[in-house]
C-alpha positions as CSV (number, residue, x, y, z in Angstrom):
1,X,81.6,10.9,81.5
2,X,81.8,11.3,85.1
3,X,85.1,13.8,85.2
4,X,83.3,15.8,82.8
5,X,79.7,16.1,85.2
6,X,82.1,16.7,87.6
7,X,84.2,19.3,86.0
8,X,80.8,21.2,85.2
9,X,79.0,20.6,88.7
10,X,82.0,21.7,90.7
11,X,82.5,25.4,88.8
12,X,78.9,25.3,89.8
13,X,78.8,24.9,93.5
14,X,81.5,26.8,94.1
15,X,79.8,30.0,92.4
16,X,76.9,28.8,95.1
17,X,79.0,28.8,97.8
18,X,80.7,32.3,96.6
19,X,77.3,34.4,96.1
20,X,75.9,32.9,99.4
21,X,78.8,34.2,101.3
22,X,78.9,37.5,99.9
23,X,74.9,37.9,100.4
24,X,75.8,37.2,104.1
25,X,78.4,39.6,104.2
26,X,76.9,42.4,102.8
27,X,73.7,41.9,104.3
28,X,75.9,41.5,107.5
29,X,77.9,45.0,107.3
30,X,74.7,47.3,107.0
31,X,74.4,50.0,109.8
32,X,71.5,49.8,112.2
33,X,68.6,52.6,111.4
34,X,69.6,56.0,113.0
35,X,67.6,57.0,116.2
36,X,65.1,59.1,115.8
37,X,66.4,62.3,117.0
38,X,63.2,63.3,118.1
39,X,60.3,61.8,120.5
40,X,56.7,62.5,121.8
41,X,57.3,64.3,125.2
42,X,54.8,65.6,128.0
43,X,54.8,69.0,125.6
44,X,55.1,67.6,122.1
45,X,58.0,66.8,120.9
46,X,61.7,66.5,122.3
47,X,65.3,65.1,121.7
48,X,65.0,61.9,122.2
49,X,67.3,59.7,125.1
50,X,69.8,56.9,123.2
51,X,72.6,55.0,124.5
52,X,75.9,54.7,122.4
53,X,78.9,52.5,122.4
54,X,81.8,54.6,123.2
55,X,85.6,54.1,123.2
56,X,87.4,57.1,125.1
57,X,90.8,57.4,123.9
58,X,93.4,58.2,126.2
59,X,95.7,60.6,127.0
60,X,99.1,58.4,127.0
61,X,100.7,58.4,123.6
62,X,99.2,55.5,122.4
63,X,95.3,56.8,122.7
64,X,96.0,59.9,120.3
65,X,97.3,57.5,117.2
66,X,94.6,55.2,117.6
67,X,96.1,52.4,120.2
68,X,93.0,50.5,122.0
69,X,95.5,50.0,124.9
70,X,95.2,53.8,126.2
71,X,91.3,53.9,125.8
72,X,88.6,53.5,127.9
73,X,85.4,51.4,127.1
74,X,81.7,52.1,128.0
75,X,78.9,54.1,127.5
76,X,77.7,57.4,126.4
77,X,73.8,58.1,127.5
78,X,72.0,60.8,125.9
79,X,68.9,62.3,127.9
80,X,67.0,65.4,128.6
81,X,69.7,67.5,127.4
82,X,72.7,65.6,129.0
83,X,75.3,63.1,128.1
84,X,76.7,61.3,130.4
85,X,79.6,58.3,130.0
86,X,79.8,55.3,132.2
87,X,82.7,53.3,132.0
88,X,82.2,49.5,131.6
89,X,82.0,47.6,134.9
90,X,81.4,51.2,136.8
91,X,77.8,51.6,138.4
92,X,77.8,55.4,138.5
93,X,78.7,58.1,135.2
94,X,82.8,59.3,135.2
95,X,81.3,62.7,133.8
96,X,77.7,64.2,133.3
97,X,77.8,67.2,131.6
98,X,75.1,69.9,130.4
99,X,74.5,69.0,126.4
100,X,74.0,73.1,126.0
101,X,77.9,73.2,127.3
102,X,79.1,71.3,124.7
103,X,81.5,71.6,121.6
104,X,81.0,68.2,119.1
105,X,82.9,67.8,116.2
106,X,82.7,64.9,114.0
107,X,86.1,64.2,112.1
108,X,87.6,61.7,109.3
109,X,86.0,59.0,107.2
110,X,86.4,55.2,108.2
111,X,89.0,53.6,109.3
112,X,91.2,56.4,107.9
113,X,90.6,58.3,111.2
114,X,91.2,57.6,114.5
115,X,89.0,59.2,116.5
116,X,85.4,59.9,114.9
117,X,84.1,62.3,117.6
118,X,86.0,65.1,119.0
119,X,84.2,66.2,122.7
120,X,84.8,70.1,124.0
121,X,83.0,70.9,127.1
122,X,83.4,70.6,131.5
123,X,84.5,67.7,131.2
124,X,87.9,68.4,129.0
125,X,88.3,67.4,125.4
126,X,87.4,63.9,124.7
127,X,88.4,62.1,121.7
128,X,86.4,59.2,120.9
129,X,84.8,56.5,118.9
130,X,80.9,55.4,119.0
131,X,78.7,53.0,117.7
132,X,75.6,51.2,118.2
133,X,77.6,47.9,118.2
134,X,80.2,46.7,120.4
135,X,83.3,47.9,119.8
136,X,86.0,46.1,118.7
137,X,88.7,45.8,121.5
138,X,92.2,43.6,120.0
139,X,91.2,43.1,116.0
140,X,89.7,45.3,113.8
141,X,87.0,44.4,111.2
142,X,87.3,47.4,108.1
143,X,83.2,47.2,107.5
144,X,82.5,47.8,111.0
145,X,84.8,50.5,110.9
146,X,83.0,52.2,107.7
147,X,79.2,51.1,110.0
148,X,81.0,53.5,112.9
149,X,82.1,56.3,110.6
150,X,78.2,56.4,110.1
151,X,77.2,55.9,113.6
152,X,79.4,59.2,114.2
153,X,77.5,61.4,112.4
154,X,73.8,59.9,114.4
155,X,75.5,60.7,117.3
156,X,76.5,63.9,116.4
157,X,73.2,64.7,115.1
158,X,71.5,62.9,118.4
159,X,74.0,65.2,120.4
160,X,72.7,68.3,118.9
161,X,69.3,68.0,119.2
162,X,70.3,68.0,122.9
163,X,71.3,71.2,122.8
164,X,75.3,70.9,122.2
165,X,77.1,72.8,119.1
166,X,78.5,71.4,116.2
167,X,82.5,72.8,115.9
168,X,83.1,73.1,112.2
């Protein structure tokens, strides 16, 4: 009588166990809210300032296909009509550039790209990833990848309303 409570009870817990981790998952891989694009200014509205995750890649062969090795980590800040990008553990912007000089493109889906953002403007072309989250460095997590694909297109659309033009 016992193996057979058993045999029904285990089925049971294990389904438990399965649905709760899938809630957590999913309710774990949902992108952040976009920023608003716009704020109240001194004169009604204007685009508003946000800060992004970035990951520069680099120039060396392993930056263009996607390697984390050639990148550079840090920070792009968007405000009153400039972005700027700070590398991680520098106090002072590598490049602060004009939004109104700028070329954005936004390119690929997912993980099936590796860079999201294309940059034209004084500062070179700058191929990159961003996100509202830290980005991953040494492993890759496929959800977070899809969250960024999404995060590209805020930034693109945060980007513009600085002033910069969208490349088709």
């Amino acid at each position: 009588m016992e193996v057979v409570a058993l045999a029904l009870v285990l089925p049971l817990i294990v389904g438990v166990l399965f649905v709760g981790l899938l809630v957590l998952v999913l309710t774990r891989s949902r992108a952040a809210a976009p920023q608003p694009l716009v704020a109240p200014g001194p004169h009604g509205l204007a685009a508003a300032p946000s800060s992004w995750s970035a990951q520069v890649l680099g120039p060396s062969g392993l930056g263009p296909i996607g390697g984390a090795l050639g990148s550079t980590y840090g920070t792009f800040s968007l405000r009153e009509g400039r972005l700027a990008f700070t590398p991680d553990g520098d106090s002072a912007p590598a490049w602060d550039v004009p939004c109104s000089q700028l070329w954005v493109r936004r390119q690929g889906v997912g993980p099936f790209t590796f860079a999201a953002v294309q940059l034209h403007g004084p500062m070179g072309e700058v191929s990159c990833n961003v996100s509202r989250e830290h980005i991953n460095r040494f492993a890759t997590n496929t959800l977070k990848d899809f969250r960024q694909a999404g995060y590209a297109g805020q930034f693109v659309a945060a980007v513009q309303a600085h002033g910069a033009r969208v490349a088709a």
